[in-house]
C-alpha positions in Angstrom: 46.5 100.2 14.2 45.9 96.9 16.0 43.9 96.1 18.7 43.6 92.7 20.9 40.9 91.8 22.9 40.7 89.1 25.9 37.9 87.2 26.6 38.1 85.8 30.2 36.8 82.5 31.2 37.1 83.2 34.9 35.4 79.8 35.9 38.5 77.8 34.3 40.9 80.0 35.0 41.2 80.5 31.2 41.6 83.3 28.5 40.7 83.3 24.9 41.9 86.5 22.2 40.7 88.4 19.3 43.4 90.1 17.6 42.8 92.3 14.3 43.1 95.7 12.8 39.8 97.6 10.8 38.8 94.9 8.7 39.5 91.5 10.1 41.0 89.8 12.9 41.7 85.9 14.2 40.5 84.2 17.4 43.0 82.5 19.1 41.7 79.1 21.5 38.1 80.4 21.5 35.8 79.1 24.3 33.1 76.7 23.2 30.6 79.1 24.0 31.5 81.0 20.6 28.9 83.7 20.7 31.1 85.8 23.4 33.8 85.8 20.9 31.5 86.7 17.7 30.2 89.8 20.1 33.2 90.8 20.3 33.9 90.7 16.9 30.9 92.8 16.3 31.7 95.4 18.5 35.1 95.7 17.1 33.1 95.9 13.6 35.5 93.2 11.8 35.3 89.7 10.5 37.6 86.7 12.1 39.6 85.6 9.1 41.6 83.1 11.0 40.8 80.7 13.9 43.7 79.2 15.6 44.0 76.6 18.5 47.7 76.5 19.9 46.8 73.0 20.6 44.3 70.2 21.2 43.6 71.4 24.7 43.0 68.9 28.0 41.0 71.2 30.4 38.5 72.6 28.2 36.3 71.6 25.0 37.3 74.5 22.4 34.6 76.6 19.9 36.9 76.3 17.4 35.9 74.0 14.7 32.4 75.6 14.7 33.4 79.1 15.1 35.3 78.6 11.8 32.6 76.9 10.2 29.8 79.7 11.1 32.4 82.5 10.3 34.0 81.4 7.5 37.0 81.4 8.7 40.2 79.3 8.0 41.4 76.9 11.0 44.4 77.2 11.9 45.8 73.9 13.9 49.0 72.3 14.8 50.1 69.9 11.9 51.2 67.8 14.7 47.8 67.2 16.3 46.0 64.2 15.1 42.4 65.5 14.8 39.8 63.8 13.1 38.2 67.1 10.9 39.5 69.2 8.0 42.0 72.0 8.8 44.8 74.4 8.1 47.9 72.0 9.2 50.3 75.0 11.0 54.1 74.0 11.0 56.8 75.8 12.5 57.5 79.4 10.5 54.3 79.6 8.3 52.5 83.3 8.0 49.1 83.7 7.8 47.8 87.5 7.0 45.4 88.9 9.2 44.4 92.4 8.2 46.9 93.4 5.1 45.5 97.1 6.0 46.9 97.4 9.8 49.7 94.9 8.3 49.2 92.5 10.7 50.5 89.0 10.3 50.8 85.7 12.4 53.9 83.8 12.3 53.4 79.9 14.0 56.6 78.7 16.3 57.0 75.5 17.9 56.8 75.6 21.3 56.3 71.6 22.0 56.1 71.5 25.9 52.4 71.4 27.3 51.6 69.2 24.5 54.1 67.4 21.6 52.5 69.6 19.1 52.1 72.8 21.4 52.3 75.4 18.9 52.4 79.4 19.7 51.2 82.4 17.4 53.6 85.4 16.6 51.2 88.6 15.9 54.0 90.6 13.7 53.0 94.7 12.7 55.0 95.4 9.4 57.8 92.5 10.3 57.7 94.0 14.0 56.6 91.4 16.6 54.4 93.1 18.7 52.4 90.2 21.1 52.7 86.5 21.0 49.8 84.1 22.0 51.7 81.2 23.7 48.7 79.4 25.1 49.8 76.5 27.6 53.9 77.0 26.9 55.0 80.4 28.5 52.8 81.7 30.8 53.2 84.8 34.0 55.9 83.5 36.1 55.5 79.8 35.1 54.4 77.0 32.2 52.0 74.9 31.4 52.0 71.4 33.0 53.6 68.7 31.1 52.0 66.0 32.4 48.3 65.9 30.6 49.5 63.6 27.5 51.2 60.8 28.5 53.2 59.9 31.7 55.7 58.4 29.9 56.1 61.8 27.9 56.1 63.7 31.3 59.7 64.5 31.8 60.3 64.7 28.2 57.9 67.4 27.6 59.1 69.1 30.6 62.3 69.8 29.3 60.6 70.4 25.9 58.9 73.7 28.2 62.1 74.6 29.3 63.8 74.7 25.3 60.7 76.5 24.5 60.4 79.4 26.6 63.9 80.4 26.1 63.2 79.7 22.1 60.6 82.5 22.8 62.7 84.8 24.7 65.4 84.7 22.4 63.6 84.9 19.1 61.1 87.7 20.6 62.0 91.2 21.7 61.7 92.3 25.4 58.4 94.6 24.7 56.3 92.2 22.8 53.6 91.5 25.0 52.6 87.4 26.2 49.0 86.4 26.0 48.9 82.7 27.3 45.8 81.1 27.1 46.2 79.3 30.9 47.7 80.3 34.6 44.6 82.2 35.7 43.4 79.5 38.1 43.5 76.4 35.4 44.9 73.1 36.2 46.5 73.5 32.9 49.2 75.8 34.4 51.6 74.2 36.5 52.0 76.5 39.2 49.9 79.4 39.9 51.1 83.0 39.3 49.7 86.4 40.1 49.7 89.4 37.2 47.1 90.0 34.5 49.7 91.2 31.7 53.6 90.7 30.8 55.7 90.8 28.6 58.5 88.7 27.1 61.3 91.3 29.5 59.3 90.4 32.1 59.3 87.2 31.7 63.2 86.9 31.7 63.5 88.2 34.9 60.4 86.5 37.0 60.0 83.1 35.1 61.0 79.8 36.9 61.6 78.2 33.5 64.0 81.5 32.2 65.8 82.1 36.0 67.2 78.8 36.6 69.6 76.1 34.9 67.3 72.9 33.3 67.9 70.3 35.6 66.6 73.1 38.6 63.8 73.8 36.5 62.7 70.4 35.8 63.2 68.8 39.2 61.2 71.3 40.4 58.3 71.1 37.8 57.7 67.7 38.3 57.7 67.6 41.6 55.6 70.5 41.9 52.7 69.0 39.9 49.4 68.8 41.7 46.1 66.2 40.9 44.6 66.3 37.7 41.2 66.6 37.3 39.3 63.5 36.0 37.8 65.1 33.4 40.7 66.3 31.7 40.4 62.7 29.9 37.9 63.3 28.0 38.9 66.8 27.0 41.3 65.6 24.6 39.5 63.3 22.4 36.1 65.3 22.9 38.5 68.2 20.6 40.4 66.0 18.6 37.2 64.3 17.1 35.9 67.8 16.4 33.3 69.0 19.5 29.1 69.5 17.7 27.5 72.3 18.3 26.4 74.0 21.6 22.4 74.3 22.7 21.7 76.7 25.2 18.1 76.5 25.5 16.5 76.2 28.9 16.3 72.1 29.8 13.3 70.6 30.8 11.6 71.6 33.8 11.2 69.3 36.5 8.4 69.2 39.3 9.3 68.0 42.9 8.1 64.5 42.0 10.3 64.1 38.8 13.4 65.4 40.8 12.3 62.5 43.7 12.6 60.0 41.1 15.7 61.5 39.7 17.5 61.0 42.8 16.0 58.0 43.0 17.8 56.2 40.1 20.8 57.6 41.1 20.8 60.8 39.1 22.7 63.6 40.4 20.7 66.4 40.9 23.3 69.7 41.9 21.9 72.6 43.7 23.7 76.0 42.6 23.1 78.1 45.2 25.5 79.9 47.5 26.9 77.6 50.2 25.1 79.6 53.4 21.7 78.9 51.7 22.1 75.2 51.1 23.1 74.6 54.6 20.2 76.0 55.8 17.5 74.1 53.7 17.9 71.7 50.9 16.2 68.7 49.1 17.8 66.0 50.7 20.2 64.0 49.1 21.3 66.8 46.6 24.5 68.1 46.0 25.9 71.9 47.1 28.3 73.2 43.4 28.0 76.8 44.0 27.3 78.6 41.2 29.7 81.5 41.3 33.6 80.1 41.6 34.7 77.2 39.8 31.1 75.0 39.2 32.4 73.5 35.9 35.6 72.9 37.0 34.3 70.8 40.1 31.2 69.3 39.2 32.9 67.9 36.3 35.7 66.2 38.1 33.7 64.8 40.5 30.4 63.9 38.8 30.8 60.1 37.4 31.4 60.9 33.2 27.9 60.5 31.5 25.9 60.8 34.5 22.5 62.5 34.0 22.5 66.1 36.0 19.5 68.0 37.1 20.2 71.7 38.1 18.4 73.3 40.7 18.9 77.3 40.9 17.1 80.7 42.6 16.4 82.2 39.4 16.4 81.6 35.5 19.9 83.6 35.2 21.7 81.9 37.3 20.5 78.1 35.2 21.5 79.7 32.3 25.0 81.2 33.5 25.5 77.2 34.6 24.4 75.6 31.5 27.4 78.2 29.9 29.4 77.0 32.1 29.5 73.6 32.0 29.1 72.8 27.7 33.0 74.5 28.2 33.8 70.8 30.1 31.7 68.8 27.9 28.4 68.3 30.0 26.2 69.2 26.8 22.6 69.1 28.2 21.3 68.8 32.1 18.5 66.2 32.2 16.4 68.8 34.1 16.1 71.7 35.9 13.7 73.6 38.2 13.8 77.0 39.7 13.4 78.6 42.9 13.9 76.8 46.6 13.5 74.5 48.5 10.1 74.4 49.4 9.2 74.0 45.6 12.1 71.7 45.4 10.2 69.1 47.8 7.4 67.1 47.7 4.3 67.6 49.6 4.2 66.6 53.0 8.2 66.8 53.2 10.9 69.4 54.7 14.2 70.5 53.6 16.9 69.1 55.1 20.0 71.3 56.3 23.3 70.9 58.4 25.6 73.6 60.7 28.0 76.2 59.4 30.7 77.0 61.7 34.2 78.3 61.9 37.6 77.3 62.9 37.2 79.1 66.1 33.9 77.0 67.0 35.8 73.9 66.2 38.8 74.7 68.4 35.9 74.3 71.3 34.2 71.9 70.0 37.1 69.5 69.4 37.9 68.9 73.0 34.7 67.2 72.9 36.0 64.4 70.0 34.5 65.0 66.7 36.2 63.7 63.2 38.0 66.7 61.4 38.1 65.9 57.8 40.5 68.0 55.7 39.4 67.8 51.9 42.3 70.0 50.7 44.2 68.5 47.9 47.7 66.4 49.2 49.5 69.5 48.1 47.7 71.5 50.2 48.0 69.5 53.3 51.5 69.5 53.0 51.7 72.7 54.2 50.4 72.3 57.4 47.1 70.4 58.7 44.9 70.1 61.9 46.5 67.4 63.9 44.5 64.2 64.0 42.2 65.1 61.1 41.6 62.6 58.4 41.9 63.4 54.7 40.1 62.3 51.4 40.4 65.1 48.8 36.7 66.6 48.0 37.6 65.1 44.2 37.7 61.8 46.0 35.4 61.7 48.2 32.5 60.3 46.7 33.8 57.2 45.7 35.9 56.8 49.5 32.7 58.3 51.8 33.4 54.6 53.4 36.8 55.6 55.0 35.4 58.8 56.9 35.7 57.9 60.8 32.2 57.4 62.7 30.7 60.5 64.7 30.2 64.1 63.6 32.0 65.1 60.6 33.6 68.5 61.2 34.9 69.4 57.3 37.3 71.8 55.8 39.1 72.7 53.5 41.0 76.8 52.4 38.4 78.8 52.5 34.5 76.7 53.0 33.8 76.4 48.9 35.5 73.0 48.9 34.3 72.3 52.0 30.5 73.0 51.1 31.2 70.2 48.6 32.0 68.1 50.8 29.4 68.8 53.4 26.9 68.4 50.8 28.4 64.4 49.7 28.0 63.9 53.5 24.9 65.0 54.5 23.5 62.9 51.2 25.1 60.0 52.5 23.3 60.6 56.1 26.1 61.6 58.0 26.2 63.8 60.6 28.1 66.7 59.4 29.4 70.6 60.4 31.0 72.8 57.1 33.8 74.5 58.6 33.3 78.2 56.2 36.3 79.9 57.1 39.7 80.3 55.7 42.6 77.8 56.7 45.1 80.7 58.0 42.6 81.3 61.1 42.9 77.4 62.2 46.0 78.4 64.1 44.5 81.7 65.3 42.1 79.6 67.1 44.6 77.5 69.2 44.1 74.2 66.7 47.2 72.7 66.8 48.6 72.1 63.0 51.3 69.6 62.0 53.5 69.2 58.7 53.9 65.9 58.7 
């Protein structure tokens, strides 16, 4: 008997596996946040033998290296990835045993594509290949992007996708089941696709890269690829030096006067509450990254690397789920935190500042008046459709362009009002005047705004 276990990391759009029988089992791309895989372990009752990493990954900082190290474990990596720590070089066709009881085995096969060295994992039950662990190569419907290396490797690694998903859907049979470590909402993936599980039949008949001819398939990846976010550069070498140890004990707690002088030198200090409750009070000149969707994913792309952070959150729980959050992207320790609201957030003698809310509707009436409608979808987005005369400076560049916004009252958007709360947030710190459209896109139309294409 075999089992295989998936450990979600929703905010990324990610997925890491335990695979194993009674005795022992291997991780496969564990989060660095290793103690949700060793519970795992626990519960299952085995030991991880074996910790593998399909590749050095771009989007996230991996709990390899010291999952292995506290486990015991062998570490399994790509031979081709140049990493600066000991392991367990994989090359194409080597075996590793994972529980010789259940007669479980995993069998490395090159799937170069997301990365030169991409390398997938083979989970074989007595010879039979029963689930394969293809990381950023095949995923639901679609690949990983190719484009996170080197742009001059772009269109080379694209067609390197293409060769490999077919390698995997000729080499594999039609029930063994695909467990890709992106395409649940990560940048990683290169489109997105719906589904939770699939298998390798599947995949033949629903995946762009195993429907159409190569030169289809290529064209249409690399025009198809979308921004990538600015942190992804340090991803990469963060994991290839070998990422130290993770410490999520509660940061220093900071009264209303140490936050003032925070903000003062130019720290950022990020409010984590839900968007409707910043709007109506906050410590000016803070910054709205929900807590619930994608914080990490977010605050690290738009946060200047290195910059000192100071949390601000309703309750201990919700710090602490943050902090989890954001040691995955490499931002290790918040300079400081408090608790609470507002009025604790503020120093004596001042008021919490706050802006509108609205919806697409109260902008249809409003805009006869002439207000600036700032769209801070990404271009992809946009292309799609968009508000006629509205300006647009993606949220992820907004910081660094709040110059080009038009004079008057900022009326933002962007899909659905997280984006958008972002945005709002940058504005109202920067002492515009500014309205958070919270509403989805699809009702901009409903309410007589007329939308272009180009």
């Amino acid at each position: 008997m075999f089992f295989v276990d998936t450990i979600e990391v929703p905010g990324l759009g990610n997925r890491s596996h335990l695979a194993g029988g009674e005795r022992t089992a291997v991780a496969v791309d564990p989060p660095r946040d290793i103690d949700r895989v060793i519970a795992a372990a626990s519960r299952r009752g085995v030991r991880i033998s074996h910790v593998v990493e399909t590749h050095v990954h771009n989007d996230y900082v991996t709990g390899g290296l010291e999952l292995a190290r506290i486990t015991g474990a062998a570490y399994l990596v790509p031979a081709g990835a140049r990493v600066s720590f000991e392991r367990v070089p994989v090359h194409d066709g080597d075996r590793a045993e994972i529980d010789s009881g259940a007669g479980l085995t995993l069998r490395a096969l090159a799937t170069p594509g997301h990365t030169p060295h991409h390398t997938s994992y083979v989970l074989e039950e007595n010879g039979t290949a029963i689930a394969v662990f293809t990381g950023g190569s095949l995923l639901i419907g679609t690949v990983g992007r190719p484009d996170l290396v080197e742009p001059r490797l772009t269109e080379r690694l694209a067609r390197a996708q293409y060769a490999s998903a077919h390698r995997l859907a000729a080499e594999l049979p039609d029930e063994a089941a695909v467990l890709p470590t992106h395409g649940f909402g990560s940048f990683c993936s290169s489109s997105q696709a719906e589904g939770g599980d699939t298998t390798i039949g599947k995949e033949k008949v629903s995946n762009e890269a195993l429907t159409r001819d190569m030169g289809t398939f290529v064209a249409d990846l690399l025009a198809g690829l979308d921004d990538v976010p600015a942190y992804y550069a340090h991803m990469g070498p963060a994991n290839a030096a070998g990422p130290a140890p993770v410490d999520l004990t509660p940061p220093a707690v900071a009264d209303a006067d140490e936050i003032a002088e925070r903000l003062a030198a130019g720290e950022w200090v990020v409010d984590l509450r839900d968007r409707v409750a910043f709007a109506e009070g906050h410590l000016a000149g803070s910054f709205n990254f929900e807590a619930q969707g994608q914080l990490a994913t977010y605050l690290a792309w738009l946060i200047p690397w290195g910059k000192p952070v100071t949390l601000l959150a309703e309750s201990p729980d919700q710090l602490a789920a943050a902090q989890r959050e954001l040691v995955r992207v490499g931002i290790d320790r918040p300079a400081a935190a408090a608790t609470g609201g507002p009025a604790g957030w503020v120093r004596a003698g001042e008021t919490p500042a706050s802006f509108r809310r609205a919806t697409f509707a109260d902008l249809a009436e409003r805009s006869k008046g002439g207000v600036v409608v700032l769209d801070v979808r990404r271009a992809s987005e946009r292309a799609e459709g968009f508000v006629e005369g509205s300006a647009h400076i993606p949220v992820h560049t907004l910081h660094g362009r709040l110059d080009e916004v038009p004079e008057g009252e900022v009326w933002v958007h962007c899909a659905g009002g997280m984006r958008a709360a972002i945005a709002a947030s940058l504005l109202d710190a920067a002492g515009r005047d500014v309205v958070a459209v919270d509403d989805s896109f699809e009702a901009a139309e409903k309410a007589g705004l007329a939308l272009r294409t180009s």
